[in-house]
C-alpha positions as CSV (number, residue, x, y, z in Angstrom):
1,X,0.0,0.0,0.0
2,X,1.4,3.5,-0.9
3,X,1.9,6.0,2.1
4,X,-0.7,8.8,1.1
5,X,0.6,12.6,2.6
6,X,-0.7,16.4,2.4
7,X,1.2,18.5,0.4
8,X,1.0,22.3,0.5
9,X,-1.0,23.8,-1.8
10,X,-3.3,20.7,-1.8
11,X,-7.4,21.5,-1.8
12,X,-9.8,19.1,-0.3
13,X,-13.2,19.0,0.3
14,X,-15.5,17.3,2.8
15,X,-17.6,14.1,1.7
16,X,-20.8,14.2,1.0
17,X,-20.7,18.4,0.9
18,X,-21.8,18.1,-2.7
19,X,-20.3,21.9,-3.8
20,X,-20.1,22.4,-0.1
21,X,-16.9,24.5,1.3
22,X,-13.0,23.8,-0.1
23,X,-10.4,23.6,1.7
24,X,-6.3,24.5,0.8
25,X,-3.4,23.1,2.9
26,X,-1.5,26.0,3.6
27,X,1.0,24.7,6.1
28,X,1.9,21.8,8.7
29,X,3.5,21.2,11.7
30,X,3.2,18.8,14.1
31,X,1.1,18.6,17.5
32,X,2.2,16.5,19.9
33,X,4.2,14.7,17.3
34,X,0.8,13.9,15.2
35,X,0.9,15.4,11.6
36,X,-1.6,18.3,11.3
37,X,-2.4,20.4,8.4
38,X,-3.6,24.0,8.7
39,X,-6.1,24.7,6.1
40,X,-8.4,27.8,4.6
41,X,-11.8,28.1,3.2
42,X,-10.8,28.7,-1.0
43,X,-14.3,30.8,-0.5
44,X,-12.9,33.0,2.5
45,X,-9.5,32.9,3.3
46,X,-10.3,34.4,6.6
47,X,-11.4,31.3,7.6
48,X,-9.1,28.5,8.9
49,X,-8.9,25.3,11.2
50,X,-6.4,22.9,12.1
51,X,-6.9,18.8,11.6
52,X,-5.0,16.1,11.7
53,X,-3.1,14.7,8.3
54,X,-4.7,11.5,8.8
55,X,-8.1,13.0,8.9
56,X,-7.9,14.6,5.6
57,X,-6.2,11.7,3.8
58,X,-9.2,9.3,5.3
59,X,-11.3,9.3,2.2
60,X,-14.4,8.7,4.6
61,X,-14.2,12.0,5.6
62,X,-12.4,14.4,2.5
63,X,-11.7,13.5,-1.0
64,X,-9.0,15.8,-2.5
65,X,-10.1,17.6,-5.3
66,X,-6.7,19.6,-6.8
67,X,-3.5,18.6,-6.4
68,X,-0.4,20.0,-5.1
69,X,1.8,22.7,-7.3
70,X,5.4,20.4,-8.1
71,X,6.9,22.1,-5.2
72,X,4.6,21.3,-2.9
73,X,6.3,19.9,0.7
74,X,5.0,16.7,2.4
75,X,3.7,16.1,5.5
């Protein structure tokens, strides 16, 4: 099985939002040595949360919808 990451620059959205709310990965770092990804709305970008890497590479819970630019970094 390959090892799925986030990348910057990545854009994901929530399952089962239809054309519900994007979201782009615009940096990581890790939280009690768990991956997270900080992401923004592509609607607002004056909205933001935090979630875990493993959280948006479940595809039960986000499907990514645009990939990351060739320089994107891993996480």
């Amino acid at each position: 099985m390959s090892k799925k990451s986030v990348q910057i620059g990545q854009v994901f959205q929530p399952v089962g939002a239809g054309k519900g709310r994007a979201w782009r990965v615009m940096g990581t770092v890790n939280l009690l040595g768990i991956p997270h990804a900080r992401i923004v709305s592509t609607e607002d970008g004056g909205v933001s949360k935090t979630l875990s890497c493993s959280v948006l590479i479940d595809t039960d819970h986000y499907r990514l919808i645009a990939a990351a630019p060739m320089d994107g970094m891993a996480a």
